[in-house]
Every structure is written in C-alpha cells, then in structure tokens.
C-alpha positions in Angstrom: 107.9 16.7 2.6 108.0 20.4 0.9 108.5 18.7 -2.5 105.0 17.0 -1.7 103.2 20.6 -1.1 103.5 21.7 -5.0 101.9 18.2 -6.2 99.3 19.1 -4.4 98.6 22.4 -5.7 99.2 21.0 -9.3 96.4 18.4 -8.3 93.9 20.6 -7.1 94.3 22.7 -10.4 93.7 20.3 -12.9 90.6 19.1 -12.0 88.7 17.4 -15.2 85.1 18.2 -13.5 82.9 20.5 -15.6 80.1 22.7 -15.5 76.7 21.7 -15.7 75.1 22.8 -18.8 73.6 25.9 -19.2 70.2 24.8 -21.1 67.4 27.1 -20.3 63.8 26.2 -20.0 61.1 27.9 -21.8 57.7 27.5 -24.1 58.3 24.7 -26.7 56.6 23.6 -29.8 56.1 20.0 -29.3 55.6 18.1 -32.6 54.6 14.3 -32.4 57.0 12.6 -35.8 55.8 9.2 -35.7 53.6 6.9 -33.6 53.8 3.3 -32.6 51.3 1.5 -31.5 52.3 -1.6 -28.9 48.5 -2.7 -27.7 45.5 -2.2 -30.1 47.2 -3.0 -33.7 47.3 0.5 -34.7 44.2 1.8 -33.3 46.1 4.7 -31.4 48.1 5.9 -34.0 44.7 5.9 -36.4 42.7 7.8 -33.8 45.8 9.9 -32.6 48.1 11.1 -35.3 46.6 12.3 -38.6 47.3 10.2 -41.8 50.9 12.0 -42.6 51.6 10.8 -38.9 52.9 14.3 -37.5 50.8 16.0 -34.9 51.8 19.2 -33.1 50.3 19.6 -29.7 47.4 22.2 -29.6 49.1 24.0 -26.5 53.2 25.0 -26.0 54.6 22.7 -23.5 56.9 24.7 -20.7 60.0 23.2 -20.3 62.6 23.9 -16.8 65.6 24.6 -17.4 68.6 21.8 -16.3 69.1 23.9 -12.9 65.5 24.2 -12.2 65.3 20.5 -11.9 63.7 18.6 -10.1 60.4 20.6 -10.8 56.7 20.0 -11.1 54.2 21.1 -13.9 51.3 20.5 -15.6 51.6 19.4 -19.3 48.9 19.1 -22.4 49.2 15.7 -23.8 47.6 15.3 -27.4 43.9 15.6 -27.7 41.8 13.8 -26.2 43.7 13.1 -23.4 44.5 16.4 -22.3 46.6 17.6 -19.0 48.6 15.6 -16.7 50.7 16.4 -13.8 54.1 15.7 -13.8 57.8 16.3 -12.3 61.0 16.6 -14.2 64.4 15.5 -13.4 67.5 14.6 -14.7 67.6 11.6 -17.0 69.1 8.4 -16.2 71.5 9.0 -19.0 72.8 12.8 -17.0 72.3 16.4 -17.4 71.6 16.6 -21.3 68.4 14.2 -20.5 65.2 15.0 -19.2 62.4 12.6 -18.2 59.0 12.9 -16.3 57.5 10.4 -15.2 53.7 8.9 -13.7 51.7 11.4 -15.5 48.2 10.3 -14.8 45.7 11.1 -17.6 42.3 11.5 -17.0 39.5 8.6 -18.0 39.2 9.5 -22.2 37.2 8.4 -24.4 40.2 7.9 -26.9 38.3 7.5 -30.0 34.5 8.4 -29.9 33.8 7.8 -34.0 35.8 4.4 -34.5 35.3 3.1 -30.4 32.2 4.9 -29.0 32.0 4.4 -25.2 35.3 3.4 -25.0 37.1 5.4 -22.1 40.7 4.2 -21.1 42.7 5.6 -17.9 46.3 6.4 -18.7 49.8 7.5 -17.8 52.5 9.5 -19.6 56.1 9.3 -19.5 58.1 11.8 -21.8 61.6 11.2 -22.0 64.1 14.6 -23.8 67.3 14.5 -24.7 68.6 18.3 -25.6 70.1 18.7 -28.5 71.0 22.8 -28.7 69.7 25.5 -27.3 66.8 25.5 -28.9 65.6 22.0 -29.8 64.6 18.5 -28.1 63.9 15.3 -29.5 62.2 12.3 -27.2 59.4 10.2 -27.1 56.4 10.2 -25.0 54.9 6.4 -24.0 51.6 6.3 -23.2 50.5 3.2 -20.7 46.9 2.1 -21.4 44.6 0.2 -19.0 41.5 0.0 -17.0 39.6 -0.6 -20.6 35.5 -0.6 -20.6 36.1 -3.7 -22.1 32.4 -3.9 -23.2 33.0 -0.8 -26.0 36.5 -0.9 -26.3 39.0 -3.5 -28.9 40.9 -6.2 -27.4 44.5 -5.4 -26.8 46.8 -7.3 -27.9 49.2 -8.0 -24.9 49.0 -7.5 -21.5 50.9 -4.7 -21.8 49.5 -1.9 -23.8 51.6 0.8 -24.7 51.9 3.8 -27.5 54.8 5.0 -28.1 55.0 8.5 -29.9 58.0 10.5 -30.9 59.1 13.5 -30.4 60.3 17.0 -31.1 60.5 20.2 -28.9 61.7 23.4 -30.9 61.5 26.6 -28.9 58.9 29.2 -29.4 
C-alpha cells in the first residue's frame, strides 16, 4: 500500500491541463476582405462592399476578452444596417474562437439607388478565430428575410444569406 502513495503524488503532478489563453479584449478595426453573396446574385456585395471589395466598418467594434465571456454588447454592422445586439461566447471549436450569435438588425432599406423601397429585416452572426494578440480573422453572415417583395429583387433560394469576411486588427 505505501508503494501506491508516491504514484499518486507523481499523478497529480503531471497533469497535461493548461491554461486558458490570456487574449484580451479591446477596440478593433474591423475590415470586411471579401463578400459573398448567397440570395440576390450579387446584389449585396454590389450595394455593400465598394468595387475593390474591402470595406472597414465606419465605427471600432469592442471585443471581450476570452475570460469576459459570455458577455453582451452592442455592435455596428456595415452601413446601412447599423447596430445590433449581441452576446459572445466561446466558439464551438474552444477558447481561441469567438462567435455571437442572433443579432437582430433593424428593417433597412439595403440599397435605396439600385432597390428603392426595398427594406429587408435581418440577423448577424460573426464568428472570430484569434490569431495573436492583436489580430482576428472571421466572417460575419448576414440572414435576409421578410422582403417588401413589391420593391425588392427576387432571391434566389429560400435561404438568403451574405456571407462577408473578416479581419479584426487592434486599435
């Protein structure tokens, strides 16, 4: 029985756990890289993204830190869609990934010069992945619907999503 004690003194020592990360929060750059559009042919990315296809977001976006999480915040999408509401937590993936999910956008009228009249409701899901200290890449997807059919184009599928990627550098 004594020769058992040691072992588990050895065992309790060599534990393989390790520390959560120590990524801090703070303001962000967010920079939109590309943009695909899943619903109206290319109709978001046209009235979204400007012809080189790289947008940064008029307003820093605050970002928690990995032990702040969960946490809820309000975040500037790009224009015209404006602020939405939502919560942060720990990625599906673990610590290193961030997602928030369900932000509902306000009714917009997404593109008043090529759509007039056309006011979609929306929702915003951002997904980050850290990648330093300082820097996040991810992709926001933007979930279209309610559509005043009457002003707006046809989507294509039933489903009508924009995907846009992204990078976070810190301010």
């Amino acid at each position: 029985m004594r020769c058992l004690a040691p072992l588990a003194v050895l065992a309790a020592c060599a534990s393989t756990q390790t520390d959560a990360p120590a990524w801090e929060g703070g303001d962000f750059e967010v920079t939109v890289t590309n943009g695909t559009d899943m619903c109206l042919g290319g109709a978001f990315e046209d009235a979204l993204l400007p012809e080189d296809g790289v947008a940064v977001f008029e307003a820093p976006m605050e970002l928690p830190g990995v032990i702040d999480l969960p946490w809820v915040h309000t975040v500037d999408f790009l224009d015209p869609f404006g602020e939405s509401q939502v919560t942060f937590e720990v990625g599906e993936k673990g610590e290193e990934f961030m997602q928030a999910l369900d932000g509902a956008l306000a009714s917009t009228e997404y593109d008043p010069v090529a759509a007039p009249g056309c006011f979609v409701d929306a929702t915003v899901d951002y997904y980050l992945q850290i990648v330093d200290d300082n820097s996040l890449v991810g992709s926001a997807v933007l979930h279209l619907d309610s559509f005043d059919e009457d002003a707006c184009p046809e989507p294509e599928t039933e489903l009508c999503d924009a995907r846009f990627d992204l990078t976070w550098q810190r301010i």
